[in-house]
C-alpha positions as a printed Julia matrix, in Angstrom:
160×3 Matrix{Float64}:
 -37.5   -34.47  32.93
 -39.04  -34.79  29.11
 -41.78  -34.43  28.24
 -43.87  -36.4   25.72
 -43.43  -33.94  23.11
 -39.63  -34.22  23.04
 -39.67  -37.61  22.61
 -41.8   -37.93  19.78
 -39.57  -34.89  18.34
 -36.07  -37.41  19.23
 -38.16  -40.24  17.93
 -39.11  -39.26  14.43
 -36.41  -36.81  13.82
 -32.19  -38.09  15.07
 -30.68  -35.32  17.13
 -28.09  -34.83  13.81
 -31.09  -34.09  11.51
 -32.55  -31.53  14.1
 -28.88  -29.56  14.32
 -28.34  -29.66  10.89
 -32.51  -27.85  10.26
 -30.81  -25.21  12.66
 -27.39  -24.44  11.67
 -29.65  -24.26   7.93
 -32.03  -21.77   9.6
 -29.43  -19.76  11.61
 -27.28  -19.28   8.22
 -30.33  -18.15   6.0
 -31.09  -15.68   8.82
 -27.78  -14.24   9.25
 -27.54  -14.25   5.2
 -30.74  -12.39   5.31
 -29.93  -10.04   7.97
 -26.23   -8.97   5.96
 -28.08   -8.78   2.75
 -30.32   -6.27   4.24
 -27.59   -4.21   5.6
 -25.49   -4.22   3.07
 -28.77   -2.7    0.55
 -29.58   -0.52   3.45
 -26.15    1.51   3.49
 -26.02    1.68  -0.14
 -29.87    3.08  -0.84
 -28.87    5.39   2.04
 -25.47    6.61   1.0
 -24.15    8.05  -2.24
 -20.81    8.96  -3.49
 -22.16   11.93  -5.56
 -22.46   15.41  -5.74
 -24.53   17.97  -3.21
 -27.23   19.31  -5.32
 -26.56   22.55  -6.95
 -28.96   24.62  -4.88
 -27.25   23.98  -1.72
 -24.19   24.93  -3.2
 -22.65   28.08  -2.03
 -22.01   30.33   0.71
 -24.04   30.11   3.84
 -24.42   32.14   7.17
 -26.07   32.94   9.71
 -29.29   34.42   9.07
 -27.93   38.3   11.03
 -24.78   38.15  10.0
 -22.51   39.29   7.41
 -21.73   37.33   4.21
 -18.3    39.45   4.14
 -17.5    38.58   7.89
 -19.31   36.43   9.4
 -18.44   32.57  10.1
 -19.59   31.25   7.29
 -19.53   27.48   5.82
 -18.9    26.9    2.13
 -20.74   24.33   0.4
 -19.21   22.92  -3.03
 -20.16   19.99  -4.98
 -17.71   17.59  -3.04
 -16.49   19.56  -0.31
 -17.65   21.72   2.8
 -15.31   24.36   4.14
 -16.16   26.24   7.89
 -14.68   29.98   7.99
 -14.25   32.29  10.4
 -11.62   35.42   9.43
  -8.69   33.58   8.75
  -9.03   30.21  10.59
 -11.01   27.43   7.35
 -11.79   23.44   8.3
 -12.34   21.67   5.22
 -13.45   18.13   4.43
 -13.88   16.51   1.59
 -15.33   12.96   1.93
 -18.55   13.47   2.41
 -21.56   11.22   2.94
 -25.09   12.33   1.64
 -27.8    10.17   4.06
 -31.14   10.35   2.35
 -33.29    7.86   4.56
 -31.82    9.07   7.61
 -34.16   11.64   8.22
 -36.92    9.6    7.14
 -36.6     6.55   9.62
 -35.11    4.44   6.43
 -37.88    5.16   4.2
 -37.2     7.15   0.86
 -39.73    9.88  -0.09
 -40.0    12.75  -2.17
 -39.98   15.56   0.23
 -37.29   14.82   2.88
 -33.85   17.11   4.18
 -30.93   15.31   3.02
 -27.91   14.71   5.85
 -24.55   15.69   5.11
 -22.05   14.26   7.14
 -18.2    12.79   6.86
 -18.93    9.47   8.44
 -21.53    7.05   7.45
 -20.72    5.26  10.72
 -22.06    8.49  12.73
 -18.84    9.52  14.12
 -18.77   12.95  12.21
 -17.48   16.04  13.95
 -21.02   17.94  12.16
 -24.22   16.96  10.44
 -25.22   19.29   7.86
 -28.98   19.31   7.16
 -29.91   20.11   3.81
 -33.94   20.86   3.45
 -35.18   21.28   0.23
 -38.86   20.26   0.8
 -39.57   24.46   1.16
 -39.95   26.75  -1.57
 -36.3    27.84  -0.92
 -33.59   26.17  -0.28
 -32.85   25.94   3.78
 -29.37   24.48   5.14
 -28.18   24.31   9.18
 -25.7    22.54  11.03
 -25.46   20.88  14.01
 -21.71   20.74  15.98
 -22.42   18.7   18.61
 -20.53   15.75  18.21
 -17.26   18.39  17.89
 -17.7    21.12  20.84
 -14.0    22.43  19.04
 -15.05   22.84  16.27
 -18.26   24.81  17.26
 -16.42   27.24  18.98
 -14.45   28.25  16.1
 -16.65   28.03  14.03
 -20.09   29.7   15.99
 -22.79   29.45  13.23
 -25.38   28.7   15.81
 -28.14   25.96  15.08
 -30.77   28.76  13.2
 -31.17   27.69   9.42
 -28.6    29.64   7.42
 -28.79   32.04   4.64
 -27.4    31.66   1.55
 -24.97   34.74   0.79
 -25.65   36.08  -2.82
């Protein structure tokens, strides 16, 4: 059944006319909604360098810089090490909104990851809203890889 609405909507406006207004709207929206996207990934990812202050060695706070499993942070590259067994990776992704919600502001860790798509094996979280510098990581998409390499989930210290 119609109602009187609809055909007053059919009667000014053809059926072809009504389509056409739609396909219009649904392309400007999908436009809008890759546009978006596409300026979201890039304000949130960046090719460049980790900051010099996270650079160096880290681990964990009771342990020994000599021995301990450490993780080595370089300007484009993070190596795990424990004794004689290293993981390295070197195409990292920086995330700066990601801790924010999206949002960008001063104070705010920085994620360190290998996969903007989330799929990394470890998120490195690099906070330098204290006075020093404070860096942990989190294994737990990669159970492996956290047993070799058993930093824990306490911030780290950086070995002098």
């Amino acid at each position: 059944m119609t109602t009187v609405a609809e055909l007053t909507r059919v009667a000014t406006h053809p059926p072809q006319a009504l389509a056409r207004r739609r396909d219009v709207r649904a392309a400007r929206h999908c436009g809008f909604s890759i546009l978006l996207a596409l300026a979201g990934t890039a304000a949130a990812m960046t090719g460049g360098s980790v900051e010099a202050r996270f650079r160096g060695v880290w681990t964990p706070a009771k342990g020994n810089c000599a021995t301990s499993p450490r993780v080595v942070i370089e300007a484009n590259r993070v190596t795990f090490v424990n004794g004689a067994q290293r993981a390295g990776f070197s195409k990292l992704e920086q995330c700066f909104t990601c801790a924010a919600g999206g949002m960008t502001t001063a104070a705010q860790p920085v994620w360190l990851t290998t996969d903007a798509m989330g799929d990394s094996p470890f998120t490195i979280t690099l906070d330098g809203t204290r006075r020093t510098a404070v860096v942990s990581v989190d294994f737990s998409n990669d159970k492996r890889l956290a047993a070799r390499f058993p930093l824990g989930t306490a911030p780290l210290k950086k070995c002098p």
